[in-house]
N, CA, C and O atoms as a GROMACS GRO file, in nm:
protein
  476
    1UNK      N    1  11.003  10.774   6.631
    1UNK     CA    2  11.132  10.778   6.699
    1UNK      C    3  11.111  10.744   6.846
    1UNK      O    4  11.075  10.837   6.917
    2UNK      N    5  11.125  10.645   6.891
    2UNK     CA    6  11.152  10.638   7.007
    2UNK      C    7  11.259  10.745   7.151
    2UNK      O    8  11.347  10.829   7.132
    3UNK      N    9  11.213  10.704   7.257
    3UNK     CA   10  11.277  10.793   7.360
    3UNK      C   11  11.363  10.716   7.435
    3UNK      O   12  11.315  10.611   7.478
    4UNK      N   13  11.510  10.747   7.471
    4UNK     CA   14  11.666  10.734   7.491
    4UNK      C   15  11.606  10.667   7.632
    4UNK      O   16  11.528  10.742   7.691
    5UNK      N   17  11.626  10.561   7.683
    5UNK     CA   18  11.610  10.501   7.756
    5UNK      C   19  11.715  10.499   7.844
    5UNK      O   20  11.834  10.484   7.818
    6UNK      N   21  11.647  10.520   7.986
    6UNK     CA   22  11.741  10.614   8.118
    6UNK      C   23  11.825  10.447   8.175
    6UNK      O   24  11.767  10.409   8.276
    7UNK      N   25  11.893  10.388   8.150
    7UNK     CA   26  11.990  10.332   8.220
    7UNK      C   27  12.123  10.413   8.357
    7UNK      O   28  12.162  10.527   8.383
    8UNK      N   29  12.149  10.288   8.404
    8UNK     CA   30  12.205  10.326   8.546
    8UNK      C   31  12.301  10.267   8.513
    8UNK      O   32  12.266  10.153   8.484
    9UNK      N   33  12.461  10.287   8.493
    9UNK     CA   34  12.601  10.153   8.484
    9UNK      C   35  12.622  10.114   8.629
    9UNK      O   36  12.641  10.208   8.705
   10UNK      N   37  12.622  10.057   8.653
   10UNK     CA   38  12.673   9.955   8.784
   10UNK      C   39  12.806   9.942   8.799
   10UNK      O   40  12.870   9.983   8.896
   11UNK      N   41  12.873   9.853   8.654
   11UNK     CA   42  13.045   9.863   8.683
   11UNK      C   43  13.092   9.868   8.552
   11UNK      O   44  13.051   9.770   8.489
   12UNK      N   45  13.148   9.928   8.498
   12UNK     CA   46  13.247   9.876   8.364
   12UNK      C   47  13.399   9.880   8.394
   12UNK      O   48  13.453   9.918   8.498
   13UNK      N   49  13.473   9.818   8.245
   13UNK     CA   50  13.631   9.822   8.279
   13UNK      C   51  13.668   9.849   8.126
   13UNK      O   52  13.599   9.804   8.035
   14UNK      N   53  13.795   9.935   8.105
   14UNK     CA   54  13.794  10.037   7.996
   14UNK      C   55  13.926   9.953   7.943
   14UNK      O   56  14.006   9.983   8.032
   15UNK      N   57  13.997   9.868   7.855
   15UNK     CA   58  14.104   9.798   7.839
   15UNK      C   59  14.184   9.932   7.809
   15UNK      O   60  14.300   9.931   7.850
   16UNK      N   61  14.137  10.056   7.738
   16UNK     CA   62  14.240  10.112   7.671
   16UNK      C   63  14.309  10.204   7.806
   16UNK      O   64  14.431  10.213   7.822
   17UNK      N   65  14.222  10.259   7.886
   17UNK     CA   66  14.236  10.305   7.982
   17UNK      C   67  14.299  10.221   8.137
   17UNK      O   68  14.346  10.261   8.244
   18UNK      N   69  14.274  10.113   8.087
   18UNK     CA   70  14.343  10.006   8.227
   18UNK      C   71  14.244  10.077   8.348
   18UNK      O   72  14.295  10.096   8.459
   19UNK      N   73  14.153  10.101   8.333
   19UNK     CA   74  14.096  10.131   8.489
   19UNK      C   75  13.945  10.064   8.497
   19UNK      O   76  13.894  10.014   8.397
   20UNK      N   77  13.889  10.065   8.604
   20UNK     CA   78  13.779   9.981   8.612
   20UNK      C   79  13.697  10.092   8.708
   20UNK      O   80  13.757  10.144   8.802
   21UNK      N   81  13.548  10.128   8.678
   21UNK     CA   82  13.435  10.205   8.740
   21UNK      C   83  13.348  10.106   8.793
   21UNK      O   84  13.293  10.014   8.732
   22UNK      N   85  13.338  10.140   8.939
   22UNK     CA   86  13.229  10.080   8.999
   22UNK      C   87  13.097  10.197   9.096
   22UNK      O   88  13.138  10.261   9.192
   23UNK      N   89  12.976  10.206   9.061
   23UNK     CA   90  12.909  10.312   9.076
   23UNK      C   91  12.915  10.282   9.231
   23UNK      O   92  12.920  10.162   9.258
   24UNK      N   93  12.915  10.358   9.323
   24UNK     CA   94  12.914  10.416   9.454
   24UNK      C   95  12.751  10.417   9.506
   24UNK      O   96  12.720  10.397   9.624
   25UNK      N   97  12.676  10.437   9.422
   25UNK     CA   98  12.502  10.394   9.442
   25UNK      C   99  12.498  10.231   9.517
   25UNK      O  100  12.428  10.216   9.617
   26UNK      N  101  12.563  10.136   9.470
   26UNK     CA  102  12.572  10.020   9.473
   26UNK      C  103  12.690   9.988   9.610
   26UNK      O  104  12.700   9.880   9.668
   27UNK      N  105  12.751  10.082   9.635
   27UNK     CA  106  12.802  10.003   9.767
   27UNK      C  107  12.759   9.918   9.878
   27UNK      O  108  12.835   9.861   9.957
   28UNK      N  109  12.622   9.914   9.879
   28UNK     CA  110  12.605   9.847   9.963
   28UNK      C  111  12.581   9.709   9.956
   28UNK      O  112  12.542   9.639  10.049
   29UNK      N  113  12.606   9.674   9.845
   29UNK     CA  114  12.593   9.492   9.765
   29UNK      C  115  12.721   9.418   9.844
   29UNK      O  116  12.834   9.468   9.849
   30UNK      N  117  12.692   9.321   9.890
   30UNK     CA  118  12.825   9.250   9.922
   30UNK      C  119  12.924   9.218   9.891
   30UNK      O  120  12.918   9.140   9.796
   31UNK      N  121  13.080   9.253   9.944
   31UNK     CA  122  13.148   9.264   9.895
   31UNK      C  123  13.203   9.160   9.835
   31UNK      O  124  13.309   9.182   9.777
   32UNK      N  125  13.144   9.007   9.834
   32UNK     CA  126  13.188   8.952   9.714
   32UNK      C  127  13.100   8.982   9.620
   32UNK      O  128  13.174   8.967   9.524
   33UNK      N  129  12.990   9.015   9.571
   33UNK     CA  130  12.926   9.016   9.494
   33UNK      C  131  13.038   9.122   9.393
   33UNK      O  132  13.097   9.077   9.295
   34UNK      N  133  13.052   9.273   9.444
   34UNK     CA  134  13.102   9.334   9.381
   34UNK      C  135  13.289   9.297   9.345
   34UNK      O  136  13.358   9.364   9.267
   35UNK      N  137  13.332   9.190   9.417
   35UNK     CA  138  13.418   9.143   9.405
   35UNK      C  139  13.433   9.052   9.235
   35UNK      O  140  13.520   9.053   9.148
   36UNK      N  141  13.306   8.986   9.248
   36UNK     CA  142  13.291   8.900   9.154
   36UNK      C  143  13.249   8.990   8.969
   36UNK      O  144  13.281   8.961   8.854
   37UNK      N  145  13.181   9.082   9.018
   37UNK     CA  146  13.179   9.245   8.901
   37UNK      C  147  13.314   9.284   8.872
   37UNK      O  148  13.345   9.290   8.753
   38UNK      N  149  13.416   9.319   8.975
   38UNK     CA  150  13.522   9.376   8.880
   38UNK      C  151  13.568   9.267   8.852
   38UNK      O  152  13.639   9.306   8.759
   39UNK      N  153  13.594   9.118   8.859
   39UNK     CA  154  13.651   9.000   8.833
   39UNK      C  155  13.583   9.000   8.662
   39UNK      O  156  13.652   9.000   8.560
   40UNK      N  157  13.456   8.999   8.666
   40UNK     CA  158  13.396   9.000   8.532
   40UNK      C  159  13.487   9.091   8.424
   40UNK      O  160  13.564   9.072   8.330
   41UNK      N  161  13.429   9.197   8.496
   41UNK     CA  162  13.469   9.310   8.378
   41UNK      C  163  13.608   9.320   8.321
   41UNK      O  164  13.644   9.363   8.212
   42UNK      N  165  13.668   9.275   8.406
   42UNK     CA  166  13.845   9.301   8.436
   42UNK      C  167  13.888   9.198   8.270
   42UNK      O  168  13.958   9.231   8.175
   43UNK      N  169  13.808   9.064   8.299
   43UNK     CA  170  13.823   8.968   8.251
   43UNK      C  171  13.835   8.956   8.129
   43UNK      O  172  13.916   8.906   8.051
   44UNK      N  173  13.692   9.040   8.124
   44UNK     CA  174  13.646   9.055   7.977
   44UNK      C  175  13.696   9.135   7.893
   44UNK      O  176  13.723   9.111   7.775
   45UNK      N  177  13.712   9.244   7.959
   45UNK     CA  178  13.848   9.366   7.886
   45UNK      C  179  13.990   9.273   7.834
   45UNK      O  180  14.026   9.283   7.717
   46UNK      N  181  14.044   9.210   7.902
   46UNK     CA  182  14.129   9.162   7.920
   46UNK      C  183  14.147   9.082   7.782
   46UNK      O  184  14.222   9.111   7.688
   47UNK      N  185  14.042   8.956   7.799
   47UNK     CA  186  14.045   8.928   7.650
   47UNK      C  187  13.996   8.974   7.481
   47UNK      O  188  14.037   8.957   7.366
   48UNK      N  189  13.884   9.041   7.552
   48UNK     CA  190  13.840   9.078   7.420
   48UNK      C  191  13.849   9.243   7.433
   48UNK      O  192  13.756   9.282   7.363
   49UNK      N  193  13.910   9.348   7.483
   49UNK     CA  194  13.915   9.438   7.459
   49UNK      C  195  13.848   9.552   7.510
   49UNK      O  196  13.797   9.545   7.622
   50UNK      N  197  13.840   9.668   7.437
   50UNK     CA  198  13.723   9.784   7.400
   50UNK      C  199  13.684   9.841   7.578
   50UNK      O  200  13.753   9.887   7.669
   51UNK      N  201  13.562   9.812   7.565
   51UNK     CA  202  13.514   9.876   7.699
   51UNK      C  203  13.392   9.790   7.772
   51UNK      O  204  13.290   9.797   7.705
   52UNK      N  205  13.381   9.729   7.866
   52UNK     CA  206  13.280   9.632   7.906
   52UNK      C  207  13.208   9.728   8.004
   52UNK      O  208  13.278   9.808   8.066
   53UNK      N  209  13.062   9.726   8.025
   53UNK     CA  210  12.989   9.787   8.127
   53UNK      C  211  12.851   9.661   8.179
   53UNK      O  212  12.778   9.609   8.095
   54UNK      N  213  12.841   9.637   8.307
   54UNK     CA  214  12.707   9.618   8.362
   54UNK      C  215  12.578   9.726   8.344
   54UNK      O  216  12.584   9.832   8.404
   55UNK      N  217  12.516   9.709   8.300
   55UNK     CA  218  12.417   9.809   8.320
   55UNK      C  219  12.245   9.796   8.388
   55UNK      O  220  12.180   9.692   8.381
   56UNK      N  221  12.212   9.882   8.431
   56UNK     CA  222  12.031   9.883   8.461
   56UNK      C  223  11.977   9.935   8.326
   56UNK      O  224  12.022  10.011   8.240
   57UNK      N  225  11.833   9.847   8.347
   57UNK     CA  226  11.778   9.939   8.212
   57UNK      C  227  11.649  10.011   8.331
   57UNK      O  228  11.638   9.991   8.452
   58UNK      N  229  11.593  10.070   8.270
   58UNK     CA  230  11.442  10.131   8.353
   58UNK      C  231  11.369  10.055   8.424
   58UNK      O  232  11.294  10.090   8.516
   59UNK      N  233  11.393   9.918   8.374
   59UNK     CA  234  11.308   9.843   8.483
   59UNK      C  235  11.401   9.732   8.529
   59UNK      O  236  11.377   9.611   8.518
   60UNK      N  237  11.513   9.788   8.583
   60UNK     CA  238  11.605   9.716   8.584
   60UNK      C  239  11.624   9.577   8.569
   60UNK      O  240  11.644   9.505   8.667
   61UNK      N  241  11.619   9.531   8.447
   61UNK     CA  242  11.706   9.441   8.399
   61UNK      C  243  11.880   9.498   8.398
   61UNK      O  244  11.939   9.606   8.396
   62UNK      N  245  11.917   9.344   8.404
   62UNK     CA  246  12.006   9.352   8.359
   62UNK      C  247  12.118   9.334   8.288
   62UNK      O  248  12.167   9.223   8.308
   63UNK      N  249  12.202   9.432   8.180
   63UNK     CA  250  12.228   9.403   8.008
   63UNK      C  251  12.385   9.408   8.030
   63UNK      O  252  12.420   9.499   8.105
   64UNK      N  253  12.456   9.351   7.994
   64UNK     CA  254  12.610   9.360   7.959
   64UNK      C  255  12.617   9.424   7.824
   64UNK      O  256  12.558   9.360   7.737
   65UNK      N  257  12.683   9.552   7.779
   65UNK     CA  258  12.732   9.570   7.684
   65UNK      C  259  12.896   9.608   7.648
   65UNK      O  260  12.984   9.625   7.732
   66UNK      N  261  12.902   9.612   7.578
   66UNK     CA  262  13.031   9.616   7.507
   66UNK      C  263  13.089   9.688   7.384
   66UNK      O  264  13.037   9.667   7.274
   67UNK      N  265  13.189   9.770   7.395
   67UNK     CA  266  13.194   9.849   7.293
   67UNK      C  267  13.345   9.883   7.247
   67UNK      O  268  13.424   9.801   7.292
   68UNK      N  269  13.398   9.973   7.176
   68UNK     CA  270  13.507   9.959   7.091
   68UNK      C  271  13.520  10.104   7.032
   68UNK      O  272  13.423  10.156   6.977
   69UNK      N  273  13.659  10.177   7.046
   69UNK     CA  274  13.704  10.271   6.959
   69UNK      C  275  13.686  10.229   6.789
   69UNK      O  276  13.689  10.111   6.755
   70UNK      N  277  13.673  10.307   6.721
   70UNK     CA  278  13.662  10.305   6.583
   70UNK      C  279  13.793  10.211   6.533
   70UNK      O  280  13.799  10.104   6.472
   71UNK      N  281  13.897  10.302   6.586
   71UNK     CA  282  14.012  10.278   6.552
   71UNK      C  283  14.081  10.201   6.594
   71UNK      O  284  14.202  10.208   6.572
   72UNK      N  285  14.014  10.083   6.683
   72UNK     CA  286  14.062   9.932   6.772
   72UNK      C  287  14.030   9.814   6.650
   72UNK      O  288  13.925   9.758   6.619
   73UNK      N  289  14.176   9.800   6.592
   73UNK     CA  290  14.162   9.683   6.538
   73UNK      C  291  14.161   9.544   6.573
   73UNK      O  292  14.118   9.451   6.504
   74UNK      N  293  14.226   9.538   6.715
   74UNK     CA  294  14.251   9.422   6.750
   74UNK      C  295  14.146   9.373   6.824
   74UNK      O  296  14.166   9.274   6.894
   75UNK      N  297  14.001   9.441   6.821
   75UNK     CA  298  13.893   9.431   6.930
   75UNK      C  299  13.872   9.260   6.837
   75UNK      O  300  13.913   9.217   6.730
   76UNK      N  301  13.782   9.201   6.955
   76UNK     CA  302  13.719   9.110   6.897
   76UNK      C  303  13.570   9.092   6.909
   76UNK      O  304  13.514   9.029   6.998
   77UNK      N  305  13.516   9.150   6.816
   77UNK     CA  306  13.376   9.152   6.812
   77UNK      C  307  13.266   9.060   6.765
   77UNK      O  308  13.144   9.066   6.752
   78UNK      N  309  13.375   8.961   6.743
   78UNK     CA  310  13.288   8.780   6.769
   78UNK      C  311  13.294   8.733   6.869
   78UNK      O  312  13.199   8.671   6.915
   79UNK      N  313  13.428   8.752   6.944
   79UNK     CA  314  13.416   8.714   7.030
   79UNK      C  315  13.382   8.764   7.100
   79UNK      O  316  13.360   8.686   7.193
   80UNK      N  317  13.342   8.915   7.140
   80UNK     CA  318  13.241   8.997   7.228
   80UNK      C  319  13.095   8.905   7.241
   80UNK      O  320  13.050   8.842   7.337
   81UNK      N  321  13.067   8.915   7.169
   81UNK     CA  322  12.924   8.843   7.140
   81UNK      C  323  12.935   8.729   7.248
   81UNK      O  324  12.877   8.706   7.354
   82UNK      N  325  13.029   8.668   7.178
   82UNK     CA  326  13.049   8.505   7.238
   82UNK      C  327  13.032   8.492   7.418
   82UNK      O  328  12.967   8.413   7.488
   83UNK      N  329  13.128   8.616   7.454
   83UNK     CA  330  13.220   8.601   7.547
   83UNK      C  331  13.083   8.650   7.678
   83UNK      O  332  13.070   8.614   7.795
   84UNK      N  333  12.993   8.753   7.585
   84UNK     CA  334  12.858   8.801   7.668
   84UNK      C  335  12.764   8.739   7.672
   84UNK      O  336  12.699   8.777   7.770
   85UNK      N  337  12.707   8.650   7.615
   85UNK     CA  338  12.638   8.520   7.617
   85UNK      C  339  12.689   8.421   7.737
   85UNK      O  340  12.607   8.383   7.821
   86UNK      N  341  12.804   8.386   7.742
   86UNK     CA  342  12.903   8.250   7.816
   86UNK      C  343  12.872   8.360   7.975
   86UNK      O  344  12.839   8.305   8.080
   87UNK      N  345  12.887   8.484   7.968
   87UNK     CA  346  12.905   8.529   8.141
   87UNK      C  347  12.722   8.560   8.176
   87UNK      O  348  12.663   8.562   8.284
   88UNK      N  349  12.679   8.577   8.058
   88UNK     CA  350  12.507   8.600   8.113
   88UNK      C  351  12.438   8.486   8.156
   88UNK      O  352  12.364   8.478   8.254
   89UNK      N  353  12.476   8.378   8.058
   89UNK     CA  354  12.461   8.216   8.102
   89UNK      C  355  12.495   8.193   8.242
   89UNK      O  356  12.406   8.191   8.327
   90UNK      N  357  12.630   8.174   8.275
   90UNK     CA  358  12.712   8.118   8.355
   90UNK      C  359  12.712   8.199   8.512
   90UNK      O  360  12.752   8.160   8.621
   91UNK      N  361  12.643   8.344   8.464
   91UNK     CA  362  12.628   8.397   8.610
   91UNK      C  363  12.484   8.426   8.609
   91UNK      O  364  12.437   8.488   8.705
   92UNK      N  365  12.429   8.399   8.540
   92UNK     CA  366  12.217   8.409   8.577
   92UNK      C  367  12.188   8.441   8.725
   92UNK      O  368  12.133   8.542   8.769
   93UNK      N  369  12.240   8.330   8.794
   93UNK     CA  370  12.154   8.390   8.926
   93UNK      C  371  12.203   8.486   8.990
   93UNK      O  372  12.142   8.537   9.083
   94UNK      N  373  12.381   8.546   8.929
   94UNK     CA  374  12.404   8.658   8.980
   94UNK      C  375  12.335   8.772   8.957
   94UNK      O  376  12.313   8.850   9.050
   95UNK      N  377  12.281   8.803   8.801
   95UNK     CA  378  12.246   8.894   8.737
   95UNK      C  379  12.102   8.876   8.783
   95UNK      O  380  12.040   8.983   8.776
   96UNK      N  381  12.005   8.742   8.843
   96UNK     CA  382  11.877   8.782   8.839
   96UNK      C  383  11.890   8.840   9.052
   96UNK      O  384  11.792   8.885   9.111
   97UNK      N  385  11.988   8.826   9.099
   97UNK     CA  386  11.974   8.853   9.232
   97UNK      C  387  12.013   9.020   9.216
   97UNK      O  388  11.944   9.107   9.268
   98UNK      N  389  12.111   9.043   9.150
   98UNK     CA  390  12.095   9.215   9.108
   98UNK      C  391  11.997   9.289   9.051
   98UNK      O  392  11.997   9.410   9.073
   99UNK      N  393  11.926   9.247   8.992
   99UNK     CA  394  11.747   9.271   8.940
   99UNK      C  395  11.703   9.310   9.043
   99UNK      O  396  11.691   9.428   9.078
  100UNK      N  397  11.668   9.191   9.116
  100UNK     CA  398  11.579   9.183   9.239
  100UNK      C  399  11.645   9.328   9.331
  100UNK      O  400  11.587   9.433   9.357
  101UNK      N  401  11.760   9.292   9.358
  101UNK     CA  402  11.789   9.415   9.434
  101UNK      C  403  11.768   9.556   9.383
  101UNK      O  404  11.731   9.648   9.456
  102UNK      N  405  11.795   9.567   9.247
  102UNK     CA  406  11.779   9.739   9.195
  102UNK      C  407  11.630   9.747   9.197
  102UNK      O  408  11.587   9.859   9.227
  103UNK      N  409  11.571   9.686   9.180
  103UNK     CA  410  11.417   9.707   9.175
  103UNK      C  411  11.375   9.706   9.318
  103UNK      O  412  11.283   9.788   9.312
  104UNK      N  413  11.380   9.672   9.430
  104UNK     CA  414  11.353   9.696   9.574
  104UNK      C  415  11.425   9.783   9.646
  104UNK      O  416  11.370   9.837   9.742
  105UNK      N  417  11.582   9.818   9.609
  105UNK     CA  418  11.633   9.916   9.674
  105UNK      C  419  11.662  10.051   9.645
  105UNK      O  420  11.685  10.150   9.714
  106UNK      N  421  11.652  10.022   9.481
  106UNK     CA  422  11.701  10.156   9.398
  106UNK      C  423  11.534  10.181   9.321
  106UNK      O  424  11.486  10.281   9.374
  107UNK      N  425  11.468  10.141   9.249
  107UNK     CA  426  11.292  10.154   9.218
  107UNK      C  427  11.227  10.147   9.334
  107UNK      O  428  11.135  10.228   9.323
  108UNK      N  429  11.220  10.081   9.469
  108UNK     CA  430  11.187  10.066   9.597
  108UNK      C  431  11.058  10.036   9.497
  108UNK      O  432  10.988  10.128   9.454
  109UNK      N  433  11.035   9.879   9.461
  109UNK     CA  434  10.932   9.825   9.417
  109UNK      C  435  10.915   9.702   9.560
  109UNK      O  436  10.999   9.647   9.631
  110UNK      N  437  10.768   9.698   9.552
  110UNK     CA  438  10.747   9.623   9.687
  110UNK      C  439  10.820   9.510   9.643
  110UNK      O  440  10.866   9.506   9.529
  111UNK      N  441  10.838   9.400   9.741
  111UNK     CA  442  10.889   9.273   9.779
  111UNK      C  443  10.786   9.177   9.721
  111UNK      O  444  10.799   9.107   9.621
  112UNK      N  445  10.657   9.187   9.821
  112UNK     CA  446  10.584   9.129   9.753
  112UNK      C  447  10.559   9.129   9.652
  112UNK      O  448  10.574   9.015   9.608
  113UNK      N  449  10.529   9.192   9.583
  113UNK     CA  450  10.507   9.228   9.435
  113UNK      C  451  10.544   9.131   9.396
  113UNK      O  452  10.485   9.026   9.372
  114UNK      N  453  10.710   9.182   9.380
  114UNK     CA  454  10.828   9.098   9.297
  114UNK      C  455  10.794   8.942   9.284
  114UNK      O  456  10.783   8.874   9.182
  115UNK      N  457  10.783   8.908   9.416
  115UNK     CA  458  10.800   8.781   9.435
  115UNK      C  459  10.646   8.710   9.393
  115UNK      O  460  10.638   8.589   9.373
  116UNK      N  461  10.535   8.794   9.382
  116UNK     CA  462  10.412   8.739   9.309
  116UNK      C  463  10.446   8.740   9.168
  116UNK      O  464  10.406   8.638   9.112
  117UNK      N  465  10.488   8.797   9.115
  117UNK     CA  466  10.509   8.853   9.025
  117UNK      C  467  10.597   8.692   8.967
  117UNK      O  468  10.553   8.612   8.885
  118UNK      N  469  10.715   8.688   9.034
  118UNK     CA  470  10.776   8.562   8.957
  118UNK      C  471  10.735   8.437   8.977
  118UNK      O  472  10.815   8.345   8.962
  119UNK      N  473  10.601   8.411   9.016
  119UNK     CA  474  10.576   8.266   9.017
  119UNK      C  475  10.453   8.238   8.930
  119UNK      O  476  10.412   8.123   8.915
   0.00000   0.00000   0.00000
């Protein structure tokens, strides 16, 4: 059995609830950056439903998931799939510049490192 792996949410947006969470840890990201997060999330609720979240994993990556009441028929969970692929694609260097940052500001992993590390 594996052990529950400590993630951090960054931002999600709840369609059933109409409201959108953005973690307060993260204020200090620029405000388009976080501009461009609730634009995501907002988006994605919007069309496909359920509940969208940004998340950290432990070594912060970072995972979009997506999820759904039992009792949400109208979710679309092909197009979830679809729709999280097209924004992981299409915003890469957003998601790899939020990496970089949770791991130097929030892990306070050296700089150098990092940057040996990716070449």
């Amino acid at each position: 059995m594996s052990e529950k792996q400590e993630k951090t949410v960054l931002c999600a947006a709840n369609a059933y609830e109409k409201k959108y969470y953005f973690n307060e840890q993260f204020n200090k990201l620029p405000q388009s950056i976080r501009d461009d997060l609730h634009i995501i999330c907002v988006l994605f609720t919007e069309e496909i439903g359920g509940v969208f979240s940004v998340v950290f994993d432990e070594n912060g990556n970072v995972e979009l998931e997506t999820d759904a009441a039992e009792e949400d028929i109208l979710y679309d969970e092909i197009g979830s799939g679809l729709l999280v692929n097209e924004v992981r694609r299409s915003r890469q260097e957003l998601f790899e510049a939020l990496k970089l940052y949770y791991r130097v500001f929030i892990l306070k992993e050296s700089v150098d490192e990092l940057l040996t590390e990716e070449e």
